[in-house]
C-alpha positions as CSV (number, residue, x, y, z in Angstrom):
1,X,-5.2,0.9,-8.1
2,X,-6.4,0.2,-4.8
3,X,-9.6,1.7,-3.7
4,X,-11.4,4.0,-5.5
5,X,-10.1,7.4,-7.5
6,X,-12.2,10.0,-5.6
7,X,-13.4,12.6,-8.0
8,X,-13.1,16.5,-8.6
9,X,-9.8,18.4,-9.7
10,X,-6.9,19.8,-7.9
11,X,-5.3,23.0,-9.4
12,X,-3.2,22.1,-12.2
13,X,-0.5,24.9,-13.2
14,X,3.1,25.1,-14.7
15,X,4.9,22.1,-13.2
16,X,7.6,22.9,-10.5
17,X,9.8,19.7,-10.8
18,X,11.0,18.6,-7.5
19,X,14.4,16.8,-7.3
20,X,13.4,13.6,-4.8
21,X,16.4,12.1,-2.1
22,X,16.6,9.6,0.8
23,X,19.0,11.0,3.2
24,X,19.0,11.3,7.0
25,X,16.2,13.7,8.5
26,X,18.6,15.9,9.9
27,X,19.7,17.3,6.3
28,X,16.5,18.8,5.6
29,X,16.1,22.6,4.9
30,X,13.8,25.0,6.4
31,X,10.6,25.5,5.0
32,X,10.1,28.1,2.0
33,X,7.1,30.2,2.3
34,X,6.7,28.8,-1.8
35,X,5.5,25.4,-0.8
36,X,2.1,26.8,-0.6
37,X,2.3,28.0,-4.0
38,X,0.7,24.9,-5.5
39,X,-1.1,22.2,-3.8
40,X,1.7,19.7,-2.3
41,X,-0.2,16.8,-4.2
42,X,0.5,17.7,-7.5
43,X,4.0,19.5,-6.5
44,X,5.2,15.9,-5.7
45,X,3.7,14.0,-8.0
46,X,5.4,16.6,-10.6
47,X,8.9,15.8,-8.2
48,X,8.2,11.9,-8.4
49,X,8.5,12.4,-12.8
50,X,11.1,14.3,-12.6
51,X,13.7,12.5,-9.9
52,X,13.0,9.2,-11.7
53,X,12.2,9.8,-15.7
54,X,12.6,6.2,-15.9
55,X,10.0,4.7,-13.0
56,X,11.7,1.3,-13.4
57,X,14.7,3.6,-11.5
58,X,12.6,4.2,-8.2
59,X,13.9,1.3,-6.4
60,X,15.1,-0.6,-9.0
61,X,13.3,-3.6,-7.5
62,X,10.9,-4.7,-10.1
63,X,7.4,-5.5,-9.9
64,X,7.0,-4.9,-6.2
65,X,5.4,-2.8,-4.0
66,X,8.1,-0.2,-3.1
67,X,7.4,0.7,-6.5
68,X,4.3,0.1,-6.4
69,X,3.1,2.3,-3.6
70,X,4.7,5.4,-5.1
71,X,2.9,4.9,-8.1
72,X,-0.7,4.4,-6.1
73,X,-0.1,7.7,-4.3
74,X,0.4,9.1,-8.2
75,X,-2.7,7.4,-9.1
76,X,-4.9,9.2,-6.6
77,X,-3.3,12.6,-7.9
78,X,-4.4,11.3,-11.5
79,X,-7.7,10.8,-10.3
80,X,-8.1,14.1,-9.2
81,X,-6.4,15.7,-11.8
82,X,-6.9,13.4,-14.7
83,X,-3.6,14.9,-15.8
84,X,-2.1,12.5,-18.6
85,X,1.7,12.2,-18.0
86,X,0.6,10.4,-14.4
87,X,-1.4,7.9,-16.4
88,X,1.2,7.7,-18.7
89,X,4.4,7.5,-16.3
90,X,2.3,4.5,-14.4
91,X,1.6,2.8,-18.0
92,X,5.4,2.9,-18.8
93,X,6.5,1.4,-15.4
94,X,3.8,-1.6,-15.6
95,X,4.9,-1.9,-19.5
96,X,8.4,-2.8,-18.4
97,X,7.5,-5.8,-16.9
98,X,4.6,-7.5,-19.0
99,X,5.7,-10.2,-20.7
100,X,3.9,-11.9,-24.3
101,X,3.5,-15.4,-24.9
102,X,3.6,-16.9,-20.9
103,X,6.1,-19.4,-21.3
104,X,9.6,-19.3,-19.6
105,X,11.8,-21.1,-18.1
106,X,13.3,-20.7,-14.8
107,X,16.7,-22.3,-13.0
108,X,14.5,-24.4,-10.5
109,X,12.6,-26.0,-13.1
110,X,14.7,-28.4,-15.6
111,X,11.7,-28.6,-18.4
112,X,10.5,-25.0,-17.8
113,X,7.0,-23.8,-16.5
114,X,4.6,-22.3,-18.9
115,X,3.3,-18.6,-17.5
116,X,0.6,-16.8,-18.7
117,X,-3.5,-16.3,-18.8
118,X,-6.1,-14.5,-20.9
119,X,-6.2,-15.4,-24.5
120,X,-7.5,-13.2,-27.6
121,X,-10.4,-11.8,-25.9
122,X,-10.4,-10.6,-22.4
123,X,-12.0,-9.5,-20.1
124,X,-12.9,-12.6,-18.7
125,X,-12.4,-14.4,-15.3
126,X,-12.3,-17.8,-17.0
127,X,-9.6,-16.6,-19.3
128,X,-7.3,-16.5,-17.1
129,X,-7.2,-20.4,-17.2
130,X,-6.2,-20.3,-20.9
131,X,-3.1,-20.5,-22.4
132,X,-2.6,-19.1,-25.7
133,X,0.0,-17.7,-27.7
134,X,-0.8,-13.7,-27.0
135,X,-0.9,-14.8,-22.7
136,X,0.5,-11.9,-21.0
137,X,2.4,-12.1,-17.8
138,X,4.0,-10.1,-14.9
139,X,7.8,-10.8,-14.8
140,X,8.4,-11.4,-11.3
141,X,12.0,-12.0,-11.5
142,X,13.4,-14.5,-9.1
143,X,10.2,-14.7,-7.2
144,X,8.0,-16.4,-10.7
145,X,8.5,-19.7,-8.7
146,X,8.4,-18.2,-5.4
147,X,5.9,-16.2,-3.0
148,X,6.0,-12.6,-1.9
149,X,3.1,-10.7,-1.3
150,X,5.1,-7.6,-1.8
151,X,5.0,-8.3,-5.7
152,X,1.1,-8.5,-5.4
153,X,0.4,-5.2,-4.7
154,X,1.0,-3.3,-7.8
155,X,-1.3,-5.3,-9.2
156,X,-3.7,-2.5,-8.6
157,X,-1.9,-0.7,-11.3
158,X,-3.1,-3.3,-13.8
159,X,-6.4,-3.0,-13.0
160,X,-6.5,1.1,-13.4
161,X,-4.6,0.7,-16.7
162,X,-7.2,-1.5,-17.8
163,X,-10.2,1.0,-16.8
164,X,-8.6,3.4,-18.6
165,X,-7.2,2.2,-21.7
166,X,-9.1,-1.3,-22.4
167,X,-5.6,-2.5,-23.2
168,X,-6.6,-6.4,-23.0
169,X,-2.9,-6.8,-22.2
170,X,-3.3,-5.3,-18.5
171,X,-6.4,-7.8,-17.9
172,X,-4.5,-10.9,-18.9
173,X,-2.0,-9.8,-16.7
174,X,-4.4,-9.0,-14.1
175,X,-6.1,-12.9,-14.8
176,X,-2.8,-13.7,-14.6
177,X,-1.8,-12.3,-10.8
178,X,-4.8,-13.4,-9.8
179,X,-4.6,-17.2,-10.8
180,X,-1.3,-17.1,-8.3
181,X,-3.7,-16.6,-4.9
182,X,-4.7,-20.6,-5.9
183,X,-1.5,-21.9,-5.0
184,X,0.2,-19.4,-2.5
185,X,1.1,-21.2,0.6
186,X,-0.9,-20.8,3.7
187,X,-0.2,-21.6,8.0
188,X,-2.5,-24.4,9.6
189,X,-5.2,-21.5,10.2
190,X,-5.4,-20.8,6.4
191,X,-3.7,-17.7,6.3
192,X,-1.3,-16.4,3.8
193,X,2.3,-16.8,4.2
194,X,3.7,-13.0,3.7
195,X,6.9,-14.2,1.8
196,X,8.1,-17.9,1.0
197,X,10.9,-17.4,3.5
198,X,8.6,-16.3,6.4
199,X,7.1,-19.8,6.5
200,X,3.7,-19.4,8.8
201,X,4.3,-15.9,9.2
202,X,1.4,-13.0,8.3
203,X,2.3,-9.4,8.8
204,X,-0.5,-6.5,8.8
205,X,1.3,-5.3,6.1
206,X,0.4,-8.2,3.9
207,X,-3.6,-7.1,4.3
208,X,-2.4,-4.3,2.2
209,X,-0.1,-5.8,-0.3
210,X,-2.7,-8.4,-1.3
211,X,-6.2,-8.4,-0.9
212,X,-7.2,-4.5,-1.9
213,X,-6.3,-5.9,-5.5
214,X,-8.2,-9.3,-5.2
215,X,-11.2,-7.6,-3.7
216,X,-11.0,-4.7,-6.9
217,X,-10.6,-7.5,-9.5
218,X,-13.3,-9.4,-8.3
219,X,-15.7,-6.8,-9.0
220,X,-13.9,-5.4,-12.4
221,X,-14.2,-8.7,-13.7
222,X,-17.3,-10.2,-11.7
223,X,-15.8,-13.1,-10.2
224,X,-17.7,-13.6,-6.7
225,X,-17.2,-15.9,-3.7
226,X,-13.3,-16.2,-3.5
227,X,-11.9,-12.9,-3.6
228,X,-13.9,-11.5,-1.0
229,X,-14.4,-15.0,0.9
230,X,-10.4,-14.6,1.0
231,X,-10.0,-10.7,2.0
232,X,-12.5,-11.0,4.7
233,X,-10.7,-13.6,6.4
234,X,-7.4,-12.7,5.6
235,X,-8.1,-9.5,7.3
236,X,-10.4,-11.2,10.2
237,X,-7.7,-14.0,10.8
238,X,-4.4,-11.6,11.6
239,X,-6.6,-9.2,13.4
240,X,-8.1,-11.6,15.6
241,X,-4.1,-12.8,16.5
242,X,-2.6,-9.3,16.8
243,X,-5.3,-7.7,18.6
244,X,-4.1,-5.7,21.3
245,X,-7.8,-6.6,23.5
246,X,-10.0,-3.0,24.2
247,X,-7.3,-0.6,22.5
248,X,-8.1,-0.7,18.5
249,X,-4.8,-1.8,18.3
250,X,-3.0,-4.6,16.5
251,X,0.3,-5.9,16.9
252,X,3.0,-6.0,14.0
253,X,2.5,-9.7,12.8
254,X,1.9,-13.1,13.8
255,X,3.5,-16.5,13.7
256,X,1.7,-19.3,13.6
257,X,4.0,-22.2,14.3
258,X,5.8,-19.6,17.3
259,X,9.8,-20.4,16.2
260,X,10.6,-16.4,14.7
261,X,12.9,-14.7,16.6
262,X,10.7,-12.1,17.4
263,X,7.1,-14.3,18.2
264,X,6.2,-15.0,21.9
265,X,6.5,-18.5,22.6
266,X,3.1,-18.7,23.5
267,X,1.1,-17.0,21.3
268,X,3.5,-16.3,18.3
269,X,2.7,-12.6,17.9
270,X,5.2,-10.1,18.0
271,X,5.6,-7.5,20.8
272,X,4.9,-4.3,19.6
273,X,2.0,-2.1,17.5
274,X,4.4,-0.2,14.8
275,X,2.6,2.6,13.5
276,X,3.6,2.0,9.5
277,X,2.2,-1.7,9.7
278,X,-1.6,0.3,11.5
279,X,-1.7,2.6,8.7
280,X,-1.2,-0.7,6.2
281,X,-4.1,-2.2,7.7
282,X,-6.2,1.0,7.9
283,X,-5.9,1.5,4.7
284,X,-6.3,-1.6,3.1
285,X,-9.9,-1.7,5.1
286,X,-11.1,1.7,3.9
287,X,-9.6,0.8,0.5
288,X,-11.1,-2.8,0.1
289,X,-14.6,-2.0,1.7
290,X,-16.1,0.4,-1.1
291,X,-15.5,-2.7,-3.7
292,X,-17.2,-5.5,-1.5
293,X,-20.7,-6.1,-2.7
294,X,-23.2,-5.0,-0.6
295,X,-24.8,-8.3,0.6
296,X,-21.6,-10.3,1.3
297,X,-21.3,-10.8,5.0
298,X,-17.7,-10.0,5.5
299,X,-18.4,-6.4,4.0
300,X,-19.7,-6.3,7.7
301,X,-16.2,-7.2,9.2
302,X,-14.4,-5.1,7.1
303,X,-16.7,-2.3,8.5
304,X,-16.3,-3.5,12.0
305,X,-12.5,-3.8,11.8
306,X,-12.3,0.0,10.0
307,X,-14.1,1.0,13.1
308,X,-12.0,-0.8,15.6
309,X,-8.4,0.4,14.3
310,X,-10.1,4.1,13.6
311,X,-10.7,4.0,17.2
312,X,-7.4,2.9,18.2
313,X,-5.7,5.4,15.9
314,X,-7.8,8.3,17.6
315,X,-6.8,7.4,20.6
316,X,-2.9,7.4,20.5
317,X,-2.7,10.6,18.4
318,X,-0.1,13.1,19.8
319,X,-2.5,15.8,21.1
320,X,0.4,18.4,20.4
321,X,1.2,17.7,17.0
322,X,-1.6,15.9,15.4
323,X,0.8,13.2,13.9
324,X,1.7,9.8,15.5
325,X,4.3,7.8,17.1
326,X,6.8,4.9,15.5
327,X,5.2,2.9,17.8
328,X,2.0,3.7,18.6
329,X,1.0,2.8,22.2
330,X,4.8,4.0,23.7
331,X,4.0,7.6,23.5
332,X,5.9,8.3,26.8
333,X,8.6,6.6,26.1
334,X,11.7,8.7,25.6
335,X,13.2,7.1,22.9
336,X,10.4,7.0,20.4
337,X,9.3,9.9,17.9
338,X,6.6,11.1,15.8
339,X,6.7,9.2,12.2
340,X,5.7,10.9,9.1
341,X,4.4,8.1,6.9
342,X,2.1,6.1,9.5
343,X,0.7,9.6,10.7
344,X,-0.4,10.1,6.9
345,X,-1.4,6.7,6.0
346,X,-3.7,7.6,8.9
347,X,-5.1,10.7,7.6
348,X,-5.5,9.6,4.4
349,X,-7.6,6.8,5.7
350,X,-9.6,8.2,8.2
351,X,-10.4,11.3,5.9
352,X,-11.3,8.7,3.3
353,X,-13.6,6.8,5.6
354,X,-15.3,9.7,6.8
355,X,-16.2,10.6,3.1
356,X,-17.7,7.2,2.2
357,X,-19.8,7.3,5.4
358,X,-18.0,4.5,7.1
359,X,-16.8,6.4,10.0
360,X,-17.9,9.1,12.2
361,X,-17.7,12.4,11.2
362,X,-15.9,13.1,14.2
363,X,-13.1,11.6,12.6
364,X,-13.0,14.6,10.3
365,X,-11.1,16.7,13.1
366,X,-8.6,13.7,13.6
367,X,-7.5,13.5,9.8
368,X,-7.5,17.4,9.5
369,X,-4.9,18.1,12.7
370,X,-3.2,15.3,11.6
371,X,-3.4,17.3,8.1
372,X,-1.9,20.4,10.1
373,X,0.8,18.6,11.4
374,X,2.0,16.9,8.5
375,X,2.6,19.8,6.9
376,X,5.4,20.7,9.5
377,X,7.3,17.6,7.7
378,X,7.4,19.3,4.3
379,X,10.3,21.5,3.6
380,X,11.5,23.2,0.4
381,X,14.5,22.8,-0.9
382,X,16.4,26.2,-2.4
383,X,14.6,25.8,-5.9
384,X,11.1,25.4,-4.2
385,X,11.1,22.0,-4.5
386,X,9.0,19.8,-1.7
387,X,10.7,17.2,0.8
388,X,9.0,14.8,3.0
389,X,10.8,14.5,6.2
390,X,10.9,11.7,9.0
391,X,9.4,8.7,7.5
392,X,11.1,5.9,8.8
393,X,12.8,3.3,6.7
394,X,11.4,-0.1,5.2
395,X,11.6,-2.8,7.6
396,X,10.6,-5.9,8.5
397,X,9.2,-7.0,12.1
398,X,11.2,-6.5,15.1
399,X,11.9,-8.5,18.1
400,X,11.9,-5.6,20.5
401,X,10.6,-2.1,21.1
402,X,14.5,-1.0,20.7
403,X,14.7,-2.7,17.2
404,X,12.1,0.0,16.1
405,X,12.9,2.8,17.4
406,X,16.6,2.1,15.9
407,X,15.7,2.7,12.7
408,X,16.7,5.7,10.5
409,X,14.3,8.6,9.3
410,X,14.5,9.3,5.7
411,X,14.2,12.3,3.8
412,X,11.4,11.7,0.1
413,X,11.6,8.1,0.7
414,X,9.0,5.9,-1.2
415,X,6.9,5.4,1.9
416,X,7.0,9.1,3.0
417,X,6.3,10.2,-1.0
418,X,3.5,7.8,-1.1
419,X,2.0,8.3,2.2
420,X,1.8,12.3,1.9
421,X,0.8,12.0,-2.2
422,X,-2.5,9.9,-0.5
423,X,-2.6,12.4,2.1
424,X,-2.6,15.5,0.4
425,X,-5.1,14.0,-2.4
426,X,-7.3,13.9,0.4
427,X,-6.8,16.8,2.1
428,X,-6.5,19.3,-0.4
């Protein structure tokens, strides 16, 4: 899991199961005065179980982070509520795709590739460098030879089943995701490639897909030096390209060799600040700064980062509503619309920082009418059942303020689900 399960208890009553969909905005229902019978956290974690028995059904895309992401939000509820079918529903989704014994063979490689890390008795960071007969890996599909950042970030999940449980299978699997930031491919300026067929490219969105697990399994296992020497920069290098100079804000994603469609010539980065990739990189900073040890100097530029994209955030929420734009800084524009799943990916990270003492308390008052206006995205269904409106669709970067505010608004989508579950986990 990425960042830290806060403590304390949300109620916990008779579940209401909630039937999740993805379907245009404009199909929602009005709201039911029942929504407030239970808190909203647990009322869609309850919904996520019971649209998808079988989590491996979510997007049907494996070991990636549209999975992934939904399952994080269920891990926060977990940690509030310690309720066992969320730990359990997690373990069977991560269970799907561990593999014994790390050898395989793929279609690229004629003699095969042998997979794997840990050996009889983990934890251990030098295990991972073994390769015994009970090696545990993640089945990646057709990305095992590949890279895609996206299939990093559930990795957090392996690292909260292995808290929990002691299962030595999660930790070799965890050894194993880790021994994979060795070789990923990086631009000239050393940082990560988001996917092997974005050559050059990094995307804010990649802060959050990778380095909140490195930084956690560097502490759970008490390997120093590289996965904090690698967050810190990571984070430092595609701020200090996408930084939008004296707003807070930071533009979608960077290229360094400049020949995407959507880079300026000259500088490579892309030309807008898209609200879902801020909220990424919010909360990737608030979630990777309470693992950095205390003395490591890029603790410090995580801090200062939080602190710059806070203030940013602060300053572009819609003073009406409390939520935030699909792209940030257009406000005025009259194309563009309020967003549900950057606006709570914001208050779940601002709320969160506050808490741990890394941001103002002012910021308090920002999270909670952001809070309030989030709640006027929540619907009921006829059976009582919660729906998150107006979280746009997954996409990638765009080359033009038109390209995002094109995009389609989706009704219980994994981003909108996994935004509010964070959300309300704070909140309530």
């Amino acid at each position: 899991m990425t960042g830290r399960l806060m403590t304390g208890r949300l109620g916990v009553g008779i579940p209401v199961l909630a039937l999740l969909v993805t379907s245009p905005v404009a199909a929602a229902p009005k709201p039911s005065p029942s929504a407030t019978a239970r808190p909203l956290a647990v009322r869609l974690a309850d919904s996520v179980l019971a649209r998808w028995p079988d989590p491996t059904t979510i997007s049907g895309k494996g070991f990636e982070y549209t999975d992934g992401i939904v399952l994080r939000g269920l891990a926060e509820v977990y940690g509030k509520t310690r309720d066992p079918r969320y730990l359990a529903y997690i373990r069977r989704w991560v269970d799907a795709y561990l593999r014994e014994d790390g050898s395989r063979r793929d279609a690229r490689s004629e003699s095969g590739r042998r997979y794997g890390a840990g050996g009889s008795r983990p934890p251990s960071p030098r295990a991972r460098n073994s390769r015994t007969s009970d090696a545990t890996y993640v089945d990646l599909g057709a990305d095992a030879l590949g890279h895609n950042l996206d299939r990093i970030q559930p990795g957090g999940l392996l690292l909260l089943l292995y808290q929990e449980t002691r299962d030595p299978r999660y930790a070799r699997a965890a050894h194993w995701l880790r021994q994979r930031f060795d070789s990923f491919p990086r631009n000239q300026d050393g940082g990560f490639w988001h996917k092997q067929k974005y050559p050059d490219e990094m995307w804010l969105d990649g802060i959050y897909m990778a380095e909140p697990f490195l930084v956690r399994y560097g502490k759970l296992f008490g390997e120093g030096g590289f996965p904090y020497d690698t967050a810190a920069r990571q984070a430092t290098l595609v701020a200090e390209h996408t930084r939008v100079p004296g707003t807070g804000l930071f533009r979608h994603a960077w290229d360094q060799d400049r020949n995407a469609a959507w880079a300026d010539p000259k500088t490579g980065v892309s030309p807008e600040v898209w609200g879902r990739a801020m909220g990424w990189f919010l909360m990737a900073l608030v979630d990777m700064i309470e693992d950095f040890p205390s003395e490591h100097p890029g603790r410090v530029r995580i801090a200062e980062l939080l602190r710059e994209a806070a203030g940013g955030v602060r300053a572009t929420q819609d003073a009406k509503s409390g939520l935030w734009y699909q792209v940030l800084d257009q406000g005025s524009h009259p194309d563009n619309w309020l967003e549900t799943s950057a606006s709570a990916m914001f208050v779940y990270a601002l709320r969160r920082g506050v808490e741990r003492g890394h941001l103002e308390p002012a910021y308090a008052e920002v999270a909670g009418k952001g809070w309030r206006g989030l709640l006027t995205r929540v619907s009921d269904d006829a059976q009582g059942r919660p729906l998150v409106e107006g979280a746009v669709e997954g996409m990638s970067v765009q080359r033009d303020l038109a390209g995002y505010l094109s995009r389609r608004r989706l009704i219980n989508s994994p981003h909108g689900v996994c935004a509010m579950l964070l959300a309300a986990s704070s909140m309530e």
